[in-house]
matplotlib code that plots the C-alpha trace (Angstrom):
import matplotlib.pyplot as plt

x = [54.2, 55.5, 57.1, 60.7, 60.8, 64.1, 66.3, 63.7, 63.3, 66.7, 69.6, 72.4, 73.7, 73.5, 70.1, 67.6, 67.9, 70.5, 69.9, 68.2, 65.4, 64.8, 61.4, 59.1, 60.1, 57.8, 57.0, 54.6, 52.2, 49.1, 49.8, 47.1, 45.2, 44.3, 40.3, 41.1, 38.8, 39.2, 39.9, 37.6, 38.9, 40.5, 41.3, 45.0, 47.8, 50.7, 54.0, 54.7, 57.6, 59.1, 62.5, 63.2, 61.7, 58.6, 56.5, 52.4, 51.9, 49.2, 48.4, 49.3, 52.0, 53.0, 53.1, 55.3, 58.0, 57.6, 58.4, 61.4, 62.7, 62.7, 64.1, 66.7, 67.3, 67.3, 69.8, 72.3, 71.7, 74.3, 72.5, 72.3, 75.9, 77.6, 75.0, 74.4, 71.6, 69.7, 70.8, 69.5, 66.2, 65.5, 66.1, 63.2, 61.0, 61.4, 62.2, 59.8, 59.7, 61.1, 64.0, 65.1, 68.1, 69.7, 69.3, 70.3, 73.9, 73.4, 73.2, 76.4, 78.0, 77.3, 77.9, 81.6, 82.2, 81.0, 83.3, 86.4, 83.7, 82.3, 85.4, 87.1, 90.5, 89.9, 91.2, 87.9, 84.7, 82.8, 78.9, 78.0, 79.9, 79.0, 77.2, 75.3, 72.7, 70.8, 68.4, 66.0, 66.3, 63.9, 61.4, 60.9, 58.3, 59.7, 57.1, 54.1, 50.4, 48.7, 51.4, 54.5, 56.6, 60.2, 61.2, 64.4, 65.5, 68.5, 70.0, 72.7, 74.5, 77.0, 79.6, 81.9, 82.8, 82.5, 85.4, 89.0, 90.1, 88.3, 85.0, 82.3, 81.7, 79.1, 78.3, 75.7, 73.7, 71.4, 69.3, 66.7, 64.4, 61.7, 58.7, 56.2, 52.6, 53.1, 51.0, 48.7, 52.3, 55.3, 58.2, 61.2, 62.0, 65.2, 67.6, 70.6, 73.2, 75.3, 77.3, 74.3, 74.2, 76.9, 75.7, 78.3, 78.3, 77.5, 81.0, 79.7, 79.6, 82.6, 82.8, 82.7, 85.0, 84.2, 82.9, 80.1, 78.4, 77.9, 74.3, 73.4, 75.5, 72.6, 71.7, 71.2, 69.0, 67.0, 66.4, 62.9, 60.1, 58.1, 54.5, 53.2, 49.7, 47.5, 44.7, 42.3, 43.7, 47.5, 48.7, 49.8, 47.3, 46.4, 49.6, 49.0, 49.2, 52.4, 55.9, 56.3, 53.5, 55.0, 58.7, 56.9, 54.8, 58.2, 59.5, 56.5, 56.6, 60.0, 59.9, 57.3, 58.7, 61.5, 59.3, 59.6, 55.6, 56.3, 58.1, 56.1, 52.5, 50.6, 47.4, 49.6, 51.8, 48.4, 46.8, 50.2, 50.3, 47.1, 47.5, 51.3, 50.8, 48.9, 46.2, 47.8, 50.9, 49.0, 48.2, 52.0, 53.4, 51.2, 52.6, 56.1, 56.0, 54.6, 57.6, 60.1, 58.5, 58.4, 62.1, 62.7, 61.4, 61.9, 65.4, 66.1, 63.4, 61.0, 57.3, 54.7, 55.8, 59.3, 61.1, 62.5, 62.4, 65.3, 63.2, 65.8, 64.2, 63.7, 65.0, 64.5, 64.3, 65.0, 66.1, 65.8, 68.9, 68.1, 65.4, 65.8, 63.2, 64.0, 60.4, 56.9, 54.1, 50.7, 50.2, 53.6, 56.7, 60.4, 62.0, 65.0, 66.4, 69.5, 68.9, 70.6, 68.5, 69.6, 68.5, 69.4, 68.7, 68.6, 70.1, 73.3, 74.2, 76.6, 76.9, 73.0, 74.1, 72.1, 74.2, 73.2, 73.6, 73.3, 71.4, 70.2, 66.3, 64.3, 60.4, 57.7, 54.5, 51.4, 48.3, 45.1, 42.6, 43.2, 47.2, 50.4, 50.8, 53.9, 54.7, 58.2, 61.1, 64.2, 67.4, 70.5, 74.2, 74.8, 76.0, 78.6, 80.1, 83.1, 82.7, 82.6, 86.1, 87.5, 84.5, 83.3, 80.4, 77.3, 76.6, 73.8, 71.2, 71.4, 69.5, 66.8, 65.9, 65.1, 62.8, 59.4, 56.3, 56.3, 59.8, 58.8, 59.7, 56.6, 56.3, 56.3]
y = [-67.7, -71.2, -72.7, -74.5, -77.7, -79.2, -78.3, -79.3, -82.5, -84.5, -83.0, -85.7, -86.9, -90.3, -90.1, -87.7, -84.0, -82.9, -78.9, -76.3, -73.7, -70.6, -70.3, -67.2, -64.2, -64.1, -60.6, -61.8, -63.6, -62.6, -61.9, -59.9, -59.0, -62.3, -63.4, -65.9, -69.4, -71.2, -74.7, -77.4, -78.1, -80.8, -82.6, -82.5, -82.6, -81.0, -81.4, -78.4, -77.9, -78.7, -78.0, -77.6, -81.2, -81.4, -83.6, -84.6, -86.5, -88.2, -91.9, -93.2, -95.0, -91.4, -89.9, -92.5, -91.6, -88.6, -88.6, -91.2, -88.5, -85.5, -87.3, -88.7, -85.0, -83.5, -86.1, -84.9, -80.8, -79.0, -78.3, -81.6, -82.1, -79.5, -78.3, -80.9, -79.6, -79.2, -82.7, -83.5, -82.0, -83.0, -86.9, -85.9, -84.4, -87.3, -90.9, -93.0, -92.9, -96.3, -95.6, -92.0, -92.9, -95.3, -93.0, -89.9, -92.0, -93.0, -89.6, -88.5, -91.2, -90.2, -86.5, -87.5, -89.3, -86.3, -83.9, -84.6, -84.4, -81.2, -78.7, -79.5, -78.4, -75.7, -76.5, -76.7, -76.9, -73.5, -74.0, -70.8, -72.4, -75.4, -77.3, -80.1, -81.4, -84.0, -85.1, -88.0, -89.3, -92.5, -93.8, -97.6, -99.1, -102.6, -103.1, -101.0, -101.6, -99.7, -99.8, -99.7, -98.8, -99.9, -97.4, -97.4, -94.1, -93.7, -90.0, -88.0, -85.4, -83.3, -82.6, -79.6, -76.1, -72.9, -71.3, -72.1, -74.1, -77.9, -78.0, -79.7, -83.8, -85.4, -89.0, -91.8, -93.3, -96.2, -95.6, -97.8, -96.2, -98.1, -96.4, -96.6, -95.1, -93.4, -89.9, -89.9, -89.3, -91.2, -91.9, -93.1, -96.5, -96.9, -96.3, -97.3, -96.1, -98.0, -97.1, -96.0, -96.8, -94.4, -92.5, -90.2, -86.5, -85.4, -85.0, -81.7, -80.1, -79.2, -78.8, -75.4, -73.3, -73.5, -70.2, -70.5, -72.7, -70.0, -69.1, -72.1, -72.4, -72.7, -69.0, -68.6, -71.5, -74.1, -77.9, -78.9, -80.2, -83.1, -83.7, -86.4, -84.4, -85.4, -84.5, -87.6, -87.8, -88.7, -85.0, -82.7, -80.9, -77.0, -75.0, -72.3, -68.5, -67.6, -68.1, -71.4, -72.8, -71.4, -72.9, -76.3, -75.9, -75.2, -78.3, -80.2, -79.0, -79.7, -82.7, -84.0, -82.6, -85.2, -87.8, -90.4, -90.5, -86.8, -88.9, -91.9, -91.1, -88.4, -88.6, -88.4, -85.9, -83.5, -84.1, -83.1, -80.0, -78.9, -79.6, -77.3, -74.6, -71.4, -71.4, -68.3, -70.6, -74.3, -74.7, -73.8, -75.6, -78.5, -78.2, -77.9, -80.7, -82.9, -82.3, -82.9, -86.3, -87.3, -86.2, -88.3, -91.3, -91.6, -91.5, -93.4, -96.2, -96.5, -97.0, -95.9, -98.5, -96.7, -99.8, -100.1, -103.4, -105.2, -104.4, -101.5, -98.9, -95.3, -93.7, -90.0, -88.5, -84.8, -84.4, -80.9, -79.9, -76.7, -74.1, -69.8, -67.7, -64.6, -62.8, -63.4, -62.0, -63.2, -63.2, -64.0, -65.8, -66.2, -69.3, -70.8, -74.4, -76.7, -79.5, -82.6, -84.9, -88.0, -89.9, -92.6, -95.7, -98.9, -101.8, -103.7, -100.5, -98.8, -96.0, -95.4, -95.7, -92.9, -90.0, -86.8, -82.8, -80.5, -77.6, -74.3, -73.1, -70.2, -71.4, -68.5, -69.0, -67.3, -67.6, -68.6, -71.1, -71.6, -72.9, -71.9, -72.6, -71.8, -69.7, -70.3, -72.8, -71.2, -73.1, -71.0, -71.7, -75.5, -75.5, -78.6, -80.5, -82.6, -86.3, -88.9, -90.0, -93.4, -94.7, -96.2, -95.8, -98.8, -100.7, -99.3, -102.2, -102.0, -98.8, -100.9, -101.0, -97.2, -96.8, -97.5, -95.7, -97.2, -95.9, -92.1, -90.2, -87.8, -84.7, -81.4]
z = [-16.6, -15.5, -12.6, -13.1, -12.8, -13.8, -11.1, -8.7, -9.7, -10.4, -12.3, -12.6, -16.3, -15.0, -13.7, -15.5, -16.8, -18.0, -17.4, -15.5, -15.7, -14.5, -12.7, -13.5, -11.1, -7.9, -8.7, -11.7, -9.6, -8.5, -4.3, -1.8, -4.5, -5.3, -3.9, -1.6, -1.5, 1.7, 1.0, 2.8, 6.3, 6.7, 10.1, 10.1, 12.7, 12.3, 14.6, 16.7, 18.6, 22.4, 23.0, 19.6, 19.1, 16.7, 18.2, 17.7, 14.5, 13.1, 14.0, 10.4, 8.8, 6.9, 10.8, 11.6, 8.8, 10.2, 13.0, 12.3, 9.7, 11.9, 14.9, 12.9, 11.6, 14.9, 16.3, 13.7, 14.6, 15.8, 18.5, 19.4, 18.9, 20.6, 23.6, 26.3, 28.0, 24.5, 23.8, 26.9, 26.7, 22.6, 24.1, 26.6, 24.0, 21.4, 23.5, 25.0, 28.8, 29.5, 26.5, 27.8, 29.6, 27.2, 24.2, 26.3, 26.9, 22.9, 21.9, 24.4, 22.8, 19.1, 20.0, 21.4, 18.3, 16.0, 17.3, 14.9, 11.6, 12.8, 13.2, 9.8, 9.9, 13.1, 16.8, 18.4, 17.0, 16.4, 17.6, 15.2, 12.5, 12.5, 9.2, 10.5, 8.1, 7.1, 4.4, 4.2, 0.7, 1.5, 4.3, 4.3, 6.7, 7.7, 10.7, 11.4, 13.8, 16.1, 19.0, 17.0, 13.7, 12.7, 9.8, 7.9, 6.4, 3.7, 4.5, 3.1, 5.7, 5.6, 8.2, 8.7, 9.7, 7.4, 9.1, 8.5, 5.0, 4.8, 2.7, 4.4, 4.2, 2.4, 3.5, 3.8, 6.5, 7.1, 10.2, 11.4, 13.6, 16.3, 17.3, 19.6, 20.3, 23.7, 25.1, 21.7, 19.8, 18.1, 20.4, 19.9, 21.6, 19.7, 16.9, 15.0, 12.1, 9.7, 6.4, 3.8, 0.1, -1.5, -4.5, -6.3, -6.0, -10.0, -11.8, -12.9, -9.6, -7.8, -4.4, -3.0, -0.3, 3.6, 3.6, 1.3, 3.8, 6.2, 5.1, 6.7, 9.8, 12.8, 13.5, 9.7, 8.6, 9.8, 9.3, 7.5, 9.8, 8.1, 9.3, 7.6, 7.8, 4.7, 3.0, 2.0, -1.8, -0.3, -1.0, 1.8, 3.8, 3.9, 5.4, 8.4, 7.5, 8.4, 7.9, 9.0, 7.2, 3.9, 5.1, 4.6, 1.4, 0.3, 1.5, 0.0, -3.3, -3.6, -2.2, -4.2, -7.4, -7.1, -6.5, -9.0, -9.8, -11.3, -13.9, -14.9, -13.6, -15.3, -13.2, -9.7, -11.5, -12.6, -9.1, -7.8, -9.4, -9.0, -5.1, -5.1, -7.9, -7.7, -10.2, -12.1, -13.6, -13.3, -17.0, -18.1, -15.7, -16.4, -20.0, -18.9, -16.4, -19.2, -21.4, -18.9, -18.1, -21.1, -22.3, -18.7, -19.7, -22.7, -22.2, -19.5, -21.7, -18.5, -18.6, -16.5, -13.6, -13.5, -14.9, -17.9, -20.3, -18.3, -14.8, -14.3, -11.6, -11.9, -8.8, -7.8, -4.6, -3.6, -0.1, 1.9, 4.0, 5.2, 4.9, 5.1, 4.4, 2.1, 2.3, 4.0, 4.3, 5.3, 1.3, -0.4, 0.4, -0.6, 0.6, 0.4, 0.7, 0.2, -1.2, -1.9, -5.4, -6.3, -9.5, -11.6, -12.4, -10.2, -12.9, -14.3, -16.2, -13.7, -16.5, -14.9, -11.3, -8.7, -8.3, -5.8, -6.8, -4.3, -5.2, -3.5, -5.0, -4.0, -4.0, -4.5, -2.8, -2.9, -0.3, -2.3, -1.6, 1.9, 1.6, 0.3, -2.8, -5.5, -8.5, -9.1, -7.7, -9.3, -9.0, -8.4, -8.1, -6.2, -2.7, -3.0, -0.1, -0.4, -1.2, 1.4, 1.7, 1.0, 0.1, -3.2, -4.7, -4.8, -7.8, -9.4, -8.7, -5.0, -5.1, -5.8, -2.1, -2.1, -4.9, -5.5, -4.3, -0.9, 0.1, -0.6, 2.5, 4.4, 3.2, 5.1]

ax = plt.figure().add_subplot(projection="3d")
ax.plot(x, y, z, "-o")
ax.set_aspect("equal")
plt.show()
């Protein structure tokens, strides 16, 4: 048995593999039979939700991306878009008391302004039908103490209605977030957008009709909660016993799959795995995951640091659009999520230059050992939005400033 790998992590020809795998059927895996073996406790704080808000995170530099990344995410909901009051009452939930009217008016600002991207080539914008998503592709803490944070994220979103004829919008943001440590929590003082670094959708994937984004219109799917909740070794910590805490294992594992350090560190990359896979598949998947880095690096000529000879950058990042959950017990669970991977290289060769595939994968998990852990991530056929128009694509070595370590976004 073995877990697939290669969709999960990147899968543009620029960037890094160049095909796909089909993860081992869920059905295989060990599931309530299994002996369980609670994991050591560890004192974690994970966001819960108010008003459709998640709020409560820990008091860390990870709980800060955190809470930048959902906030950011929530802000560009439908919900948030097209319903006033629940506007209204996520600014409450998430702004800083002395900040809550001015980013109330910025959100009924940014909402106005959305409306035209949100009904594609319909009269009037269609709540139920509305694809609002976003991604976080990278995290950067520019300022951070006690009191404060300032944290830039680089998102991907796409825009749109799955009724009438127009596919969906990709596009770029950069949004700089301010923070500040208010009620034991992260609240937002402020934020602001701009035009993001544009990577090019991979030429192999065309975009797809407005209908086939109705599995994730609102009532059908939901947007990813990160935490920023940790165990002491920097991996995520142990997930609750139900179906939302599998929903985020999800997220994790993919998320981390597409980290660059699965490429180009093999003690982070082992720790990794043994943190995300259930023990029935972690020797293959060990073995497979050690192919695939190597094939990566290899050729793409980067060393353990991510760079190649020239100082080039490795850059991967998997970004999760939308979550649904396909089975779940209180043993075993069948998620799936829309994701948007970007990879590449950060250098003077524009042949290298990022690009982003959006992908759909269905992540098997199994309880054991106290968490949710997985058996499979099987990739299946790409959910594609149009490309952002009229706008051209970054040279490849200004996606420099989202690479590295430091720039990973919190996980789930």
């Amino acid at each position: 048995m073995g877990l697939a790998v290669g969709g999960v992590a990147v899968v543009t020809v620029a960037g890094v593999i160049v095909s796909l795998t089909t993860g081992t059927p869920s059905a295989s895996a060990p599931l309530a039979s299994s002996p369980a073996h609670p994991a050591p406790r560890v004192n974690a704080e994970r966001a819960r939700e108010v008003d459709g808000v998640p709020v409560g995170y820990p008091h860390t530099q990870t709980g800060a991306k955190a809470a930048a990344a959902n906030y950011t995410v929530v802000s560009g909901s439908t919900a948030f878009l097209t319903n006033s009051e629940r506007r209204h009452n996520a600014v409450a939930a998430m702004a800083a008391r002395d900040a809550a009217d001015s980013a109330s008016k910025k959100a009924d600002l940014a909402a106005t302004q959305a409306v035209a991207s949100l009904r594609g080539d319909t009269p009037e914008v269609s709540a139920d039908q509305t694809i609002a998503r976003t991604g976080v592709l990278s995290a950067r803490v520019l300022g951070y103490d006690d009191q404060g944070a300032m944290v830039r994220l680089w998102t991907t979103t796409v825009r749109g209605s799955a009724a009438g004829h127009a596919t969906p919008v990709a596009g770029y943001q950069s949004v700089t977030v301010t923070l500040v440590w208010e009620s034991n929590d992260w609240k937002l003082k402020d934020s602001s957008s701009s035009a993001g670094l544009v990577a090019p959708i991979d030429a192999r994937q065309a975009s797809n009709v407005a209908g086939d984004f109705s599995g994730y219109a609102p009532a059908a799917a939901d947007d990813p909660v990160v935490t920023g909740a940790m165990r002491p070794d920097g991996f995520p910590a142990p997930y609750e016993q139900n179906e939302s805490g599998a929903r985020a294992a999800a997220v994790s594992a993919v998320m981390l799959y597409g980290d660059a350090r699965f490429f180009t560190d093999s003690d982070w990359r082992r720790q990794m795995l043994a943190a995300t896979a259930a023990p029935s598949v972690l020797g293959s998947v060990t073995s497979d995951s050690d192919a695939t880095a190597r094939l990566v690096t290899e050729n793409r000529g980067v060393g353990t640091d991510g760079k190649s000879a020239d100082g080039s950058e490795l850059i991967t990042r998997t970004a999760v659009l939308a979550t649904r959950t396909i089975s779940c017990t209180d043993q075993a669970a069948s998620i799936e999520l829309w994701t948007a991977s970007a990879g590449g290289v950060a250098g003077k060769d524009e042949t290298r230059r990022p690009q982003v595939a959006f992908l759909r994968m269905t992540v098997d998990l199994v309880w054991i050992d106290g968490t949710w852990k997985t058996t499979a991530v099987t990739p299946s056929a790409p959910l594609v939005p149009s490309p952002p128009a009229m706008q051209q694509a970054d040279s490849a070595d200004s996606f420099a400033t989202v690479g590295g370590v430091d720039n990973a976004p919190a996980t789930a």
